[in-house]
ChimeraX commands (.cxc) that place a marker at each C-alpha (Angstrom):
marker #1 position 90.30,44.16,73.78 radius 0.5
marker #1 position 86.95,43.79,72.63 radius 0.5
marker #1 position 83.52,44.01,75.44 radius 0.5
marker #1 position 80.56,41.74,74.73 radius 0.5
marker #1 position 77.32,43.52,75.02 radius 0.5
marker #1 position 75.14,41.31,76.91 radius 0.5
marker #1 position 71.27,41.10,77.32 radius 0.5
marker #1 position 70.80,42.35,81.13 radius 0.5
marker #1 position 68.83,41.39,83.16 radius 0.5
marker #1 position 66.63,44.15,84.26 radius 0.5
marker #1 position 64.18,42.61,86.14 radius 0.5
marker #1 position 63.58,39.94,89.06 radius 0.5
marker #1 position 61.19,37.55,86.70 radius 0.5
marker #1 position 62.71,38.99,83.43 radius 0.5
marker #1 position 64.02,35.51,81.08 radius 0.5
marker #1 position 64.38,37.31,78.05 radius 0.5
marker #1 position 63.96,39.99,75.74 radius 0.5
marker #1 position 63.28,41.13,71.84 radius 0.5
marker #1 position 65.63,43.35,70.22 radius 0.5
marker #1 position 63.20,46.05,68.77 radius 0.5
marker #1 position 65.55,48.50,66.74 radius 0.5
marker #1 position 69.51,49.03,66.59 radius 0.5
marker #1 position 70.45,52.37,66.60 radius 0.5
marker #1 position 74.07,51.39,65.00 radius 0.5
marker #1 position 75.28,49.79,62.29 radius 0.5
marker #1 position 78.55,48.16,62.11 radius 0.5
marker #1 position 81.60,49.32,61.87 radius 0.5
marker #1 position 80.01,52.72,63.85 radius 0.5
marker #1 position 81.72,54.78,66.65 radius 0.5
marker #1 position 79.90,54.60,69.91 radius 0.5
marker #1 position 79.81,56.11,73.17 radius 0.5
marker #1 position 79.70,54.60,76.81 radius 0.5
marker #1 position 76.65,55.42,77.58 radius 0.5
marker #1 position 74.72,55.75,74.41 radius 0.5
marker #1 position 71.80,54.42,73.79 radius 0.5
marker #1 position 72.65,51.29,70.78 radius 0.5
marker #1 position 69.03,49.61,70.86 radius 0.5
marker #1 position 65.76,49.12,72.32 radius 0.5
marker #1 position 64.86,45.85,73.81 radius 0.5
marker #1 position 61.35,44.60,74.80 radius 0.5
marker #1 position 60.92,42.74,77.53 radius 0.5
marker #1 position 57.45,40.88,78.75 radius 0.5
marker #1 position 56.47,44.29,80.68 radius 0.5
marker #1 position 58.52,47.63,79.11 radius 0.5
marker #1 position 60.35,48.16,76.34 radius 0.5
marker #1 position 64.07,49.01,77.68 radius 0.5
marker #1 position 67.23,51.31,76.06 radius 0.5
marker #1 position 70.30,49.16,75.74 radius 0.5
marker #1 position 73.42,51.60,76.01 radius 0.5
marker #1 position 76.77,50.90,75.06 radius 0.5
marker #1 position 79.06,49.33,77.77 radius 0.5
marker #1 position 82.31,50.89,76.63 radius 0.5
marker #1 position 83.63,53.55,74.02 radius 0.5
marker #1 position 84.84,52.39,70.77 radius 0.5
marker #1 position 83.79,50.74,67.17 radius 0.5
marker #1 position 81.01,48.30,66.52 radius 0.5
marker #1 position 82.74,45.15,65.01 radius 0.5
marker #1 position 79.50,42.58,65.15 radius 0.5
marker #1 position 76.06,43.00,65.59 radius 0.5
marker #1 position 74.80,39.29,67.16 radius 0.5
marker #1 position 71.17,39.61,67.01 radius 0.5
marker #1 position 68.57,40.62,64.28 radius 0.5
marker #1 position 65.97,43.19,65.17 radius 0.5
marker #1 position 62.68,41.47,66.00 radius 0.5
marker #1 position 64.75,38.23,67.60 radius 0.5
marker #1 position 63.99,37.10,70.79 radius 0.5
marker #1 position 66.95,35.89,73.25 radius 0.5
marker #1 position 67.77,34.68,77.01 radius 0.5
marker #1 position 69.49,36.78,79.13 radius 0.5
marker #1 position 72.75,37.08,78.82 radius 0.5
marker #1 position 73.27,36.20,75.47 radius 0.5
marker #1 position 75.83,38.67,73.49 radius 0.5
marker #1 position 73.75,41.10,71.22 radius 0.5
marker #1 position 76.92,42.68,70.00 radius 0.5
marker #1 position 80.94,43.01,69.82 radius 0.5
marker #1 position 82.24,46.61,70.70 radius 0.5
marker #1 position 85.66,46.44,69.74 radius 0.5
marker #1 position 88.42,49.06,70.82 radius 0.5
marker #1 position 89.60,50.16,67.45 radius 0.5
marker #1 position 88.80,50.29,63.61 radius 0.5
marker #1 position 91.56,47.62,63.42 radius 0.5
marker #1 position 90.30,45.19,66.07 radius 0.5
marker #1 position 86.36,45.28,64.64 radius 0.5
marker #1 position 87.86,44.27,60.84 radius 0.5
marker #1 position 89.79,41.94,62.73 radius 0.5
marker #1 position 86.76,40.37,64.79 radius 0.5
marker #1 position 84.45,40.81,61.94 radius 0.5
marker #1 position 86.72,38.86,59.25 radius 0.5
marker #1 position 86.88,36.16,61.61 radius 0.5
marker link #1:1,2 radius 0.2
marker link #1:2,3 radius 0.2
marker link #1:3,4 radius 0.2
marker link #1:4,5 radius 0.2
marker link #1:5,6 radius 0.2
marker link #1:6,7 radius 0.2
marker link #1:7,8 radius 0.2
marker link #1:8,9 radius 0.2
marker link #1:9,10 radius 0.2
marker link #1:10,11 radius 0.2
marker link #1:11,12 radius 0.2
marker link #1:12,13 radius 0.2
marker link #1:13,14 radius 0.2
marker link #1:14,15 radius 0.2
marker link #1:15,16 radius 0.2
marker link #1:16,17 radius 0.2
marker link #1:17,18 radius 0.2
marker link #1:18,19 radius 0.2
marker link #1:19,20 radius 0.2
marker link #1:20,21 radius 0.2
marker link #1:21,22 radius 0.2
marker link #1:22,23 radius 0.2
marker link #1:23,24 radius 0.2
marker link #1:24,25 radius 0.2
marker link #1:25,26 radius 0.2
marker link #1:26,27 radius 0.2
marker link #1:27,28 radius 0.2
marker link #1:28,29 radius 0.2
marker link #1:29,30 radius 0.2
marker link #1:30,31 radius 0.2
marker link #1:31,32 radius 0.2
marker link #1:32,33 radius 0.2
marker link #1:33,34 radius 0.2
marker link #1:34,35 radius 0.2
marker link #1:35,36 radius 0.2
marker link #1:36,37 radius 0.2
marker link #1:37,38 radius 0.2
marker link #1:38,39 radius 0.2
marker link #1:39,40 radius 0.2
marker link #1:40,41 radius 0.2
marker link #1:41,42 radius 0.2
marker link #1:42,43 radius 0.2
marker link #1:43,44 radius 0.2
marker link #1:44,45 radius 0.2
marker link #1:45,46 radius 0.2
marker link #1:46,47 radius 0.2
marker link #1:47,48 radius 0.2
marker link #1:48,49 radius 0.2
marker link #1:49,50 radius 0.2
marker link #1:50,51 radius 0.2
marker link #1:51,52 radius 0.2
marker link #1:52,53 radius 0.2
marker link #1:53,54 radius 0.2
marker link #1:54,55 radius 0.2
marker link #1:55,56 radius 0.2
marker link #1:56,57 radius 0.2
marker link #1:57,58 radius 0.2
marker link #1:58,59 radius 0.2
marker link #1:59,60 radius 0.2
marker link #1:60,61 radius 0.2
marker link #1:61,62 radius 0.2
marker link #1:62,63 radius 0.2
marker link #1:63,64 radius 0.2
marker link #1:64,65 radius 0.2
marker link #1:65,66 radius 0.2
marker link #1:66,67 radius 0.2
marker link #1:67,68 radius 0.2
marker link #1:68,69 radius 0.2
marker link #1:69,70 radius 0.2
marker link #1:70,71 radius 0.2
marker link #1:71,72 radius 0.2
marker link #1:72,73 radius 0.2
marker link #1:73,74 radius 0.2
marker link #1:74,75 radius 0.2
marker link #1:75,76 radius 0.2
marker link #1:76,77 radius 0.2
marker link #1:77,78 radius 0.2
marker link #1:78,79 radius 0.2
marker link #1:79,80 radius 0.2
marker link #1:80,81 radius 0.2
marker link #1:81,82 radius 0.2
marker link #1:82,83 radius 0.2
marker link #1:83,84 radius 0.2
marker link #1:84,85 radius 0.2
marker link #1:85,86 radius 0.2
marker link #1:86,87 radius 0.2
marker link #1:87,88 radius 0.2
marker link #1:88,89 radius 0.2
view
């Protein structure tokens, strides 16, 4: 089953936030835990880790685009099959 990765909200006033850089491409293995982009937000620029294990099947939002929070940066899928799958749709 594929995880969303969401824009958190890391701060009480915080409404949104640029995506500075992806660190993955898709199609790419990731880690829980590792660190898939930086995000700027109206005070610090933040490191946006990976919610789950498994194989980048969409990247959402373009580096240098500004979004609310919660919108869904990305699609981590569980398997090579599942991203093809979710990226062919």
């Amino acid at each position: 089953m594929a995880t969303d990765v969401i824009l958190p909200k890391w701060g009480l006033t915080m409404e949104d936030g640029t995506v500075v850089a992806w660190h993955i491409d898709e199609g790419d293995h990731v880690v829980a835990g590792e660190m898939i982009a930086e995000v700027e937000t109206e005070k610090v620029e933040n490191e946006l880790e990976a919610p789950c294990s498994g194989v980048v099947a969409q990247i959402l939002v373009d580096e240098d685009e500004t979004v609310d929070v919660g919108t869904v940066l990305a699609v981590i899928a569980d398997n090579e099959a599942e991203a093809e799958a979710i990226a062919g749709a």
